[in-house]
matplotlib code that plots the C-alpha trace (Angstrom):
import matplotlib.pyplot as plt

x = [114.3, 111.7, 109.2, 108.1, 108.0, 104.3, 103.9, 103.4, 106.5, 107.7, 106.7, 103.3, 104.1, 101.7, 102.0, 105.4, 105.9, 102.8, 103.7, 103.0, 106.0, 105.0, 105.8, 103.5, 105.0, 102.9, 105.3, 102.5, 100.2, 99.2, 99.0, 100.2, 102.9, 105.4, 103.9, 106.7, 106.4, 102.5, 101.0, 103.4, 101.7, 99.2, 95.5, 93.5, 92.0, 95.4, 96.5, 93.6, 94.5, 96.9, 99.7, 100.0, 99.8, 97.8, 94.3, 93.1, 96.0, 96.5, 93.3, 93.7, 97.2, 95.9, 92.8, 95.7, 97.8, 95.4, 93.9, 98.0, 98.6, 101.2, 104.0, 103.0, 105.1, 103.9, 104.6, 103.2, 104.8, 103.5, 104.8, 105.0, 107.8, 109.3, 108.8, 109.9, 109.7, 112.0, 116.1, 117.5, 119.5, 116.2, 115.3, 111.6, 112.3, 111.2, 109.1, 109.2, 106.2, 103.5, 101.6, 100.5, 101.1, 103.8, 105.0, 106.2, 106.8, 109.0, 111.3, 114.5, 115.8, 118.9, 120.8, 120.8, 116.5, 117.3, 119.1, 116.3, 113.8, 115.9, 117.1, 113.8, 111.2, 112.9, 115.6, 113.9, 111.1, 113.5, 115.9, 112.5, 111.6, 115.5, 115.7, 112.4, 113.8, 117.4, 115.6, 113.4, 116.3, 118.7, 115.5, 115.5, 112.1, 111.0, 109.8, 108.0, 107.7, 104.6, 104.5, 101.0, 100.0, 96.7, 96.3, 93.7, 91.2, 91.7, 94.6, 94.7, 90.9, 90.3, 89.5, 92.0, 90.3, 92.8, 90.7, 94.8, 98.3, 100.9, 104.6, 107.9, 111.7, 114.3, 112.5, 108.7, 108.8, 106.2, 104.5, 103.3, 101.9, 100.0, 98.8, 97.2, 95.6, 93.8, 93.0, 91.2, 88.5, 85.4, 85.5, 88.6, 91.5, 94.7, 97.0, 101.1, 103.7, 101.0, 100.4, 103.8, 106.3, 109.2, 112.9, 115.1, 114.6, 111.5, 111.0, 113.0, 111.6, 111.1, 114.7, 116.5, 114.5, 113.6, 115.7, 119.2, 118.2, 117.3, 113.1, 110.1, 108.4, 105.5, 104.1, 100.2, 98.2, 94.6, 92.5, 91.0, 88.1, 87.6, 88.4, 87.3, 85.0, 85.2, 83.4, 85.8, 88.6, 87.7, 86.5, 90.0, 91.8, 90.4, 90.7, 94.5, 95.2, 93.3, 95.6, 98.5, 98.0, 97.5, 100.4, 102.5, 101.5, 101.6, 105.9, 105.8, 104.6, 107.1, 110.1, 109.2]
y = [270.0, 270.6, 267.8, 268.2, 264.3, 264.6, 264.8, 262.0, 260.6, 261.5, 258.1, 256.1, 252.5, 249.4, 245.7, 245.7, 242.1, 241.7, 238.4, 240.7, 241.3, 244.8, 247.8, 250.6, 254.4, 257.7, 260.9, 263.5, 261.3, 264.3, 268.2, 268.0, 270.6, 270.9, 273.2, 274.7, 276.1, 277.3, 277.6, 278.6, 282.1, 280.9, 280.2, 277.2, 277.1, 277.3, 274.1, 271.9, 271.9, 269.8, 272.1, 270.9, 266.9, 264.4, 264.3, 260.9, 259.3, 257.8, 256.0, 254.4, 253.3, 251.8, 250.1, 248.7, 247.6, 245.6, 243.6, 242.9, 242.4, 244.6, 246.6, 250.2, 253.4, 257.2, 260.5, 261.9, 265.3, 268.2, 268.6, 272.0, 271.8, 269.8, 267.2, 263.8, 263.6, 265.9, 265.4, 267.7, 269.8, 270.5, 274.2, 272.8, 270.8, 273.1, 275.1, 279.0, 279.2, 275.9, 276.1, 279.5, 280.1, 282.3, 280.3, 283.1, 280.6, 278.9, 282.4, 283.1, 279.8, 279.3, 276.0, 275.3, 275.5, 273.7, 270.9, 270.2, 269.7, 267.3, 265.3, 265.4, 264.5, 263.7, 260.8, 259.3, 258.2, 257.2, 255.5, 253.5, 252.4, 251.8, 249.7, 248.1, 247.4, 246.3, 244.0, 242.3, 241.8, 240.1, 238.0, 237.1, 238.4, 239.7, 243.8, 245.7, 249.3, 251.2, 255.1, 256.3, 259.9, 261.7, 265.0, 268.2, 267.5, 271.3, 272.9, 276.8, 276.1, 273.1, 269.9, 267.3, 264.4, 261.7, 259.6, 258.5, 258.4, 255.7, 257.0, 256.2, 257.1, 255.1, 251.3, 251.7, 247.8, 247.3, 250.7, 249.9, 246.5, 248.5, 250.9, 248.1, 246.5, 249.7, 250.5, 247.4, 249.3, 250.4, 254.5, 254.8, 257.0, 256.5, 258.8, 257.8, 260.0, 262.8, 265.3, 264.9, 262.5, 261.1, 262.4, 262.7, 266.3, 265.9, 263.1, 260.9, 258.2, 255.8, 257.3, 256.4, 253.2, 251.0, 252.6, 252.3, 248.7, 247.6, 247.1, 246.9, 250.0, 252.1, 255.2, 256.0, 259.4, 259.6, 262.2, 263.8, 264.4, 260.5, 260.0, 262.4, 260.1, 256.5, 255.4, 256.4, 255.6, 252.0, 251.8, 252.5, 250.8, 247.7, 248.8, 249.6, 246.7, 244.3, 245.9, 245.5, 241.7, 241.3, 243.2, 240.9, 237.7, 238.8, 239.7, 236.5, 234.8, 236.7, 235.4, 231.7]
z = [-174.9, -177.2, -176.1, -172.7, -170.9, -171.3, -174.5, -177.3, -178.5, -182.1, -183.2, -183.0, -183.2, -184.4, -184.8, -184.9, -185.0, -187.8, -190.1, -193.5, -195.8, -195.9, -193.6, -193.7, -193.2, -192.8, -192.7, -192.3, -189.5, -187.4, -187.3, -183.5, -182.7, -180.0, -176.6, -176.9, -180.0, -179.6, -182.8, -184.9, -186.0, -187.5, -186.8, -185.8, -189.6, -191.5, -188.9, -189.8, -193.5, -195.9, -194.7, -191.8, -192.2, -194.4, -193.6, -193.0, -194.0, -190.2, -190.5, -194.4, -192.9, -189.8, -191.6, -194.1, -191.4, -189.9, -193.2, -193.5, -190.2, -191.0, -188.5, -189.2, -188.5, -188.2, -187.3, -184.3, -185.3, -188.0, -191.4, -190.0, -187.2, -189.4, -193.0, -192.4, -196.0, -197.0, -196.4, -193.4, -195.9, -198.0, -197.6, -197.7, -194.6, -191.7, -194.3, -194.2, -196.6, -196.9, -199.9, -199.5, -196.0, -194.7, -191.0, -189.1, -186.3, -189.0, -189.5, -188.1, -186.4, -185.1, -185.9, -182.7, -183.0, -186.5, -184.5, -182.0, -184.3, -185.9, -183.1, -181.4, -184.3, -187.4, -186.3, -184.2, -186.7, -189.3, -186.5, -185.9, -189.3, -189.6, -186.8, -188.4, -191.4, -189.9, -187.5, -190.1, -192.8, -189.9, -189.3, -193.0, -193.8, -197.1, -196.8, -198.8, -198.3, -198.6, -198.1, -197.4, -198.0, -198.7, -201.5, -201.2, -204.2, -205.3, -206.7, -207.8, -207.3, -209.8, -208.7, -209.4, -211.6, -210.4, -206.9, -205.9, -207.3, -207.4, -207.0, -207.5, -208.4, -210.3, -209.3, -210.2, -210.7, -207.7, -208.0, -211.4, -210.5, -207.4, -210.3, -212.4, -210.1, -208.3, -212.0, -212.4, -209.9, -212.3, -212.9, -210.5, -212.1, -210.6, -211.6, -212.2, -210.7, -210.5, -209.7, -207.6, -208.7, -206.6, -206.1, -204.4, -203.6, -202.9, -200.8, -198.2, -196.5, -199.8, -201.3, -198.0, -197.0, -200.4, -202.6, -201.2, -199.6, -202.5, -201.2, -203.2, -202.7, -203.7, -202.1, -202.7, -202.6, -202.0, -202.6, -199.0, -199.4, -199.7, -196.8, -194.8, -192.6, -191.0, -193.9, -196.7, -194.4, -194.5, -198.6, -199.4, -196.5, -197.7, -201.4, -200.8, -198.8, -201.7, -204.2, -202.3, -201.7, -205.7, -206.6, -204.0, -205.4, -209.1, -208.5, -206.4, -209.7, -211.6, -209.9, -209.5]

ax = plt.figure().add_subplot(projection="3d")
ax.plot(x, y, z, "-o")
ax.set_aspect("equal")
plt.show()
């Protein structure tokens, strides 16, 4: 077993019976790894960064979820041990090198290693939002899926100019809708598809659950060091959950 019966489960549940049309999902909640595996090689520093999870991501979510009163599923697990974002076959899915950080904890596994990691962290979050989404579509409710994420403000030491990004693959029919109305926002830049766009190489959870069931879907980016602190957390939980409503009742409108 790789998780000891005293440690948090690989899934952090909330609200899940919340009236709101949309589901929330955070892939990279925590930089929390596994006893068992220590600290993977690499120092306390290197673990508190965007390599290991998406910094304040958890709380924009949560703040989100609860303007929504919407069901809300994360990862308990690091990035690190393994991406819930990423498919199992993806070389990038139990990452040898993270940005520029060599994860010797990372080197030399053995499927049977490979496997655990798998069964223990990555299925059963996506079983859960599965089950989520399975439960809410035999119940006949309408879902929306949002994937939230946050992005380091530098890159090869220059600051990114965009404040968030709106993503999406082959439907971007809600995204762009999201996009407009965050752009509405005096001075805020809101990026599209940048600076990482959507695949499905390089992502999973939107691909696999609004994609193939046919959901609306977007997945947002914020910048971290706006949200950093309780204070920034809140701005754009409240910000994020205003657009969403908006974009809802403007495809509502659409289709009446």
């Amino acid at each position: 077993m790789l998780l000891a019966p005293d440690e948090p489960a690989p899934v952090l549940q909330i609200n899940r019976q919340g009236s709101s049309p949309f589901v929330i999902a955070v892939d990279h909640a925590s930089r929390l790894i596994p006893r068992r595996l220590g600290d993977l090689g690499l120092p306390e520093h290197e673990l508190k960064r965007h390599v290991a999870w998406d910094i304040g991501s958890l709380q924009v979510a949560t703040k989100v979820a609860q303007d929504l009163d919407a069901p809300l599923v994360a990862q308990n697990y690091s990035r690190l041990v393994i991406d819930c974002n990423r498919a199992p076959a993806s070389p990038t899915s139990i990452p040898l090198v993270a940005e520029n950080c060599r994860v010797p904890g990372n080197e030399g596994l053995g499927e049977a290693e490979i496997d655990e990691r798998r069964r223990e962290i990555f299925e059963p979050y996506h079983d859960h939002l599965r089950a989520l989404l399975d439960e809410r579509e035999r119940a006949g409710r309408r879902t929306i899926l949002v994937a939230l994420h946050s992005m380091t403000d530098m890159f090869l030491q220059r600051r990114r100019p965009m404040h968030a990004a709106v993503m999406y693959n082959r439907d971007p029919r809600f995204a762009r809708v999201v996009m407009e109305q965050l752009r509405r926002v005096p001075g805020l830049v809101v990026a599209d598809n940048e600076p990482y766009f959507m695949s499905d190489e390089t992502d999973y959870t939107v691909p696999t659950h609004g994609e193939k069931r046919g959901l609306h879907h977007v997945a947002i980016e914020i910048r971290q060091d706006l949200i950093l602190g309780v204070a920034g957390q809140i701005e754009w939980g409240d910000r994020i959950a205003l657009a969403l409503r908006q974009a809802e009742a403007v495809v509502a409108g659409a289709k009446a």
